[in-house]
VOGU-3710 file (C-alpha; in Angstrom, 3 decimals, decimal comma):
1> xxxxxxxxxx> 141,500/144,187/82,915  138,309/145,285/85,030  136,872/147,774/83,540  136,082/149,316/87,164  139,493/149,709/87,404  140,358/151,933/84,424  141,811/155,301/85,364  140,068/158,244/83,130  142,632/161,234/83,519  139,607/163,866/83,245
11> xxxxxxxxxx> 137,815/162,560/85,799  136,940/164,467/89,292  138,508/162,645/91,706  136,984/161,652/94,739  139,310/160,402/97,588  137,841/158,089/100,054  140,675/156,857/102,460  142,700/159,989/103,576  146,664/160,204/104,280  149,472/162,974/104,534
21> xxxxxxxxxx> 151,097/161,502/101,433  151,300/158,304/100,107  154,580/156,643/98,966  155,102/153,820/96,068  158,568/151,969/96,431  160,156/151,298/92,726  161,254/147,966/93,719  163,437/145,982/90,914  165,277/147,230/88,434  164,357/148,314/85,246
31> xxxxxxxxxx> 166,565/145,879/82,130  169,100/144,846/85,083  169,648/148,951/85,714  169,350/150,048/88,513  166,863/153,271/89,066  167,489/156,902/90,902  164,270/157,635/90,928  162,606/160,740/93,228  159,328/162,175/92,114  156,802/163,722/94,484
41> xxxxxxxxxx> 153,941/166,277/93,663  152,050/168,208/96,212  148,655/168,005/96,773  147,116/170,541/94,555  149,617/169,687/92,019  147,798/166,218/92,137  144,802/164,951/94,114  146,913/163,572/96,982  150,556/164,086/98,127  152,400/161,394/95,837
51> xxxxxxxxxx> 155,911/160,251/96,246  157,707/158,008/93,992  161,741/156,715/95,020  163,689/153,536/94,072  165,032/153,769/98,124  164,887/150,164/99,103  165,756/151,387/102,709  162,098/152,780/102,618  160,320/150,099/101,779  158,656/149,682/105,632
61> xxxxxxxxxx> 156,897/153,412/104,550  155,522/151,938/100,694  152,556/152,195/100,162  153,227/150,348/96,822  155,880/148,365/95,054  156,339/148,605/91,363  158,385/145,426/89,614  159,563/145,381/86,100  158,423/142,103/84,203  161,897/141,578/82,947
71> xxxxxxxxxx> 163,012/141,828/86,529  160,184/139,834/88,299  162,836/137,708/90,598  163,337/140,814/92,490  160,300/140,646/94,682  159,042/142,969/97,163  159,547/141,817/100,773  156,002/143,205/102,289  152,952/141,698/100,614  150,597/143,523/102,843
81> xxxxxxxxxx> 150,306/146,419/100,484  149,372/146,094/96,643  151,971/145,309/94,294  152,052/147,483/90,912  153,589/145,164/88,100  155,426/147,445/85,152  156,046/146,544/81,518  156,187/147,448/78,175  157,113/144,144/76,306  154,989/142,104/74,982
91> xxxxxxxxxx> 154,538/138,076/76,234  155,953/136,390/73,887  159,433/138,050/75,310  158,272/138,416/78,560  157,322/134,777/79,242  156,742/135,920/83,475  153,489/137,743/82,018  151,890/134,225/81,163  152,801/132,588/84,361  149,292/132,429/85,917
101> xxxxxxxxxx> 150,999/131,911/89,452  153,274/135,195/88,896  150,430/137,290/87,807  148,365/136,864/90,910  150,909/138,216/93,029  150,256/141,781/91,343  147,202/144,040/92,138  147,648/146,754/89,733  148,926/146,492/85,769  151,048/149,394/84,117
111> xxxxxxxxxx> 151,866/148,652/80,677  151,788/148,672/76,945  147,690/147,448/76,635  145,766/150,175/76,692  143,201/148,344/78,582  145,621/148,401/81,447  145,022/149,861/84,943  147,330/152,257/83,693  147,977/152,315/79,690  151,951/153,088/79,408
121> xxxxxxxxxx> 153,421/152,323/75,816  156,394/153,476/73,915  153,944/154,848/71,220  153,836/158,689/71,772  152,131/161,276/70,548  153,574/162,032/66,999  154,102/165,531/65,742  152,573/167,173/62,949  155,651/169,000/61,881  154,797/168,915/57,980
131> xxxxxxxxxx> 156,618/167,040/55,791  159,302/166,586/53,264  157,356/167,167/49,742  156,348/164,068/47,547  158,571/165,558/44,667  161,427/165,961/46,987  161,387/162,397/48,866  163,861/159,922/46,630  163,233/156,875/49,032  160,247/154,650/48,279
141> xxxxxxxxxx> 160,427/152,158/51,613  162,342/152,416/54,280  163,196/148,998/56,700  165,277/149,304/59,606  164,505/145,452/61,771  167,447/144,665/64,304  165,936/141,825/65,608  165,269/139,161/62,826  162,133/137,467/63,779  161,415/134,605/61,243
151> xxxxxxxxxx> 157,725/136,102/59,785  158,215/139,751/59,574  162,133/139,121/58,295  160,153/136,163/55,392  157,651/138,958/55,148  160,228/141,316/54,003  162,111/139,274/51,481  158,928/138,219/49,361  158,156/142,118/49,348  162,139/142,578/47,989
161> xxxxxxxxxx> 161,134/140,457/45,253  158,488/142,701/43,744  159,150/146,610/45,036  162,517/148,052/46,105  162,899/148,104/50,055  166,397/149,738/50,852  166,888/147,686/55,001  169,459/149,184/56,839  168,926/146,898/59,643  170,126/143,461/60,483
171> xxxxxxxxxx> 167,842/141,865/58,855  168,515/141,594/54,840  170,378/144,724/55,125  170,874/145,870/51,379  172,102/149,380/52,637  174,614/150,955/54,647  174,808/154,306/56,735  172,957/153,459/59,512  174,059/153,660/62,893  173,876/150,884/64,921
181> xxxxxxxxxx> 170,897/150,488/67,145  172,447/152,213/70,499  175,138/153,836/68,768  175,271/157,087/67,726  176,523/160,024/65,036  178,022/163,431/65,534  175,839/163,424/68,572  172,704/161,995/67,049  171,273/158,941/69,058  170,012/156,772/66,675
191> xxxxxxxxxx> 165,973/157,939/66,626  166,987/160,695/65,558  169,172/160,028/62,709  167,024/157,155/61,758  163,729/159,642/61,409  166,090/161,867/59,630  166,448/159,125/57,079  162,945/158,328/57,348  161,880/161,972/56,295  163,237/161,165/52,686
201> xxxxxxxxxx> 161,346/158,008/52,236  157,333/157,584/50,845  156,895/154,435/53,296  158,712/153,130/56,505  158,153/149,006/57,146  156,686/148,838/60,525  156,456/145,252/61,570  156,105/144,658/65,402  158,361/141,621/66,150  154,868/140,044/67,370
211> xxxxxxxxxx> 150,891/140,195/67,306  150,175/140,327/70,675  147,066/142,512/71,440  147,868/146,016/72,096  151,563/145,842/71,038  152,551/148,890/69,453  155,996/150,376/69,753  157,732/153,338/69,064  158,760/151,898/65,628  155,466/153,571/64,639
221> xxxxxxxxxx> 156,314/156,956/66,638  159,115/157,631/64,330  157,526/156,775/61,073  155,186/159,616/61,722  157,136/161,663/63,141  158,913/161,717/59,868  156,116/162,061/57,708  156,848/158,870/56,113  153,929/156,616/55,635  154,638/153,401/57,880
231> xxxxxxxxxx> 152,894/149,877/56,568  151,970/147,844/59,294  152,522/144,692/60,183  150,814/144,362/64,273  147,681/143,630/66,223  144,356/143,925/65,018  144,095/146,483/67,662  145,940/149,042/66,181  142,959/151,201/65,083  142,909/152,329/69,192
241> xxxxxxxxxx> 145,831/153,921/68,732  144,627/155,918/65,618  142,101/158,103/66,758  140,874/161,147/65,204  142,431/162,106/61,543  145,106/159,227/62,180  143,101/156,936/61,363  143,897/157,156/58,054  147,723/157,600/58,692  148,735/154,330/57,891
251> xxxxxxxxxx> 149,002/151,260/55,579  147,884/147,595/57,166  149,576/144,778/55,316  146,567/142,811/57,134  144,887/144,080/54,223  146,731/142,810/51,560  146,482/139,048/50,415  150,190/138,793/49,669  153,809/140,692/49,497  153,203/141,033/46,133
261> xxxxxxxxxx> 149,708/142,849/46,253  151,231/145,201/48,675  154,027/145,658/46,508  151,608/146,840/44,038  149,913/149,049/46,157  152,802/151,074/47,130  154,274/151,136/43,366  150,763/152,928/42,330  151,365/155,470/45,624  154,276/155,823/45,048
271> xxxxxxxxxx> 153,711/157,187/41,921  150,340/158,793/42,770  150,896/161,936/44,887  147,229/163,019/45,395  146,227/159,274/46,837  149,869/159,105/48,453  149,269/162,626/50,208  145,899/161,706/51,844  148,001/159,283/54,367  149,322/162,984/55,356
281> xxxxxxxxxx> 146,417/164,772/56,241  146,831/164,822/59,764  150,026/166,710/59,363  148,022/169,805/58,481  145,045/169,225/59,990  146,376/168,200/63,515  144,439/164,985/65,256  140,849/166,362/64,993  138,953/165,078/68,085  140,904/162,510/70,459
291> xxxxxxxxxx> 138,487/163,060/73,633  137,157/160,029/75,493  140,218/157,605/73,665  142,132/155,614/75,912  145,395/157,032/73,737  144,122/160,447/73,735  144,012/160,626/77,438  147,420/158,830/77,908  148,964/161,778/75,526  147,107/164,512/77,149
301> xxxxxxxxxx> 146,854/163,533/80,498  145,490/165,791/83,422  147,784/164,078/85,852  151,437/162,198/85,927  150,929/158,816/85,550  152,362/157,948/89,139  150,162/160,984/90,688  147,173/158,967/89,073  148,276/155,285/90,544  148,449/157,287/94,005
311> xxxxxxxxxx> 145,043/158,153/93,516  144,048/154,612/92,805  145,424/153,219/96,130  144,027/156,234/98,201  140,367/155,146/96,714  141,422/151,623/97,171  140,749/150,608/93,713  143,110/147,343/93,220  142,717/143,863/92,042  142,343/142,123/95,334
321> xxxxxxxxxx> 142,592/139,077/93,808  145,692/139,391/91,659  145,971/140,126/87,707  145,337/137,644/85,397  148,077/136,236/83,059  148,260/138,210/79,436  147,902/135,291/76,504  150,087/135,629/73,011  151,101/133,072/70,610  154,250/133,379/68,559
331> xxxxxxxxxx> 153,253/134,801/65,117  152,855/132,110/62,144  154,144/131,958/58,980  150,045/130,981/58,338  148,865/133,903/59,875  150,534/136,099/57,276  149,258/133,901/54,616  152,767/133,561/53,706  154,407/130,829/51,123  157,715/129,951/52,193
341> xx> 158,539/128,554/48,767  158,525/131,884/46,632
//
């Protein structure tokens, strides 16, 4: 994305065109569902009046249409004002995000890159709520994969083969007790009784279900959240969303030359609680100093994401000439260095 175009949530705002309030239309729907949505803030409350509905009987007033990628056959009907495209998939299952001639239609991005106009992913910021004691965790690696892609799944079952990895998932599920994915328990969505399985585990598998730059999910949210070390499988871009003391929160298979290395690796910190604790840090010591990162800003923003996308069309500052489309190949078997015959 244009670098011109990135919104810095600390900034002083300077607003060039002025209007009583300015109104962006959520246009599609959001996974086939369709959105009540009315937010507004004041001016004061954010540098301009700001109004956000799903009304479709108001879209002659927009200022703005958003569109969900999953949803991009519902198109706005009035091209004369910028349209604001929305997602937090990645390409490889969001195919409308490579379609060059799609792309262009859209003048502003809001999504999961954090070199978006408007960095949005499901990766929030975790809690330091300390956690359970080495002594007292009796899980070495948690897995919990409801969508089987072929890599990570391969990945997975070469790992089984050297180090115990208890899956409650779909995929190679050796254990039981898990609710399923949108189900829940005595109340409990499933987040929540999955971190509360998490807690009891040294190390939570967290493989994306692709590489594509910036991809990071909430898969990684609730590993830390649970103070259970997640090994990750993702983009090489992952370090941007580990700023401060979290950069050392994590384990990156990337740096392991096989399953069984890893396997190794977490064996030794498993047994190990001095090197196994310094993954943990952060739980004590809080994030240290997250200023000026992208991340830092989108967890402790000075505005509402919408109130900032306002601002950006009061000072005019859109792609004019549409967004360009967002490349990712399906992961490789290769680019795991993985041998399918073990």
């Amino acid at each position: 994305m244009d670098s011109n175009l990135k919104t810095n949530e600390n900034r002083s705002y300077t607003i060039h065109h002025k209007k009583l309030q300015w109104l962006i239309v959520y246009w599609s729907t959001y996974f086939q569902v369709k959105l009540d949505l009315h937010l507004s803030w004041k001016q004061g409350d954010c540098p301009v009046a700001c109004e956000v509905s799903s009304d479709h009987s108001r879209a002659n007033e927009a200022d703005a249409f958003v569109v969900h990628a999953r949803d991009s056959h519902m198109i706005p009907p009035n091209k004369s004002v910028p349209w604001i495209l929305q997602t937090q998939e990645n390409p490889v299952y969001t195919p409308s995000l490579t379609n060059p001639n799609f792309m262009s239609k859209f003048n502003l991005l809001q999504s999961y890159r954090l070199d978006s106009d408007f960095p949005d992913p499901t990766f929030t910021k975790p809690n330091v709520t300390p956690p359970v004691p080495f002594k007292d965790k009796d899980g070495l690696i948690l897995a919990v994969f409801s969508n089987c892609e072929p890599v990570r799944t391969e990945y997975m079952r070469q790992l089984m083969k050297f180090v115990q990895v208890d899956s409650y998932g779909a995929c190679l599920r050796n254990k039981q007790g898990l609710v399923n994915r949108y189900g829940s328990e005595n109340g409990k969505e499933f987040r929540e009784v999955k971190t509360d399985l998490a807690r009891r585990y040294k190390f939570s598998l967290v493989f994306f279900n692709q590489d594509c730059d910036y991809f990071v999910d909430a898969q990684l949210s609730h590993a830390l959240n649970a103070g259970s070390v997640p090994v990750v499988m993702s983009t090489d871009k992952l370090d941007e969303f580990l700023p401060g003391n979290l950069k050392r929160s994590v384990i990156r298979v990337r740096d392991f030359k096989s399953p069984q290395q890893l396997a190794e690796y977490l064996k030794y910190l498993g047994n190990t609680e001095a090197e196994y604790n310094k993954f943990l840090e952060w739980k004590w010591r809080g994030f240290g100093n997250i200023t000026d990162t992208v991340i830092g800003n989108f967890w402790f923003p000075k505005y509402p994401l919408y109130c900032q996308i306002c601002v950006a069309l009061s000072e005019r500052r859109v792609h004019k000439n549409g967004l360009k489309p967002i490349p990712c190949k399906s992961r490789t078997f290769n680019d795991w260095g993985i041998n399918r015959e073990i």
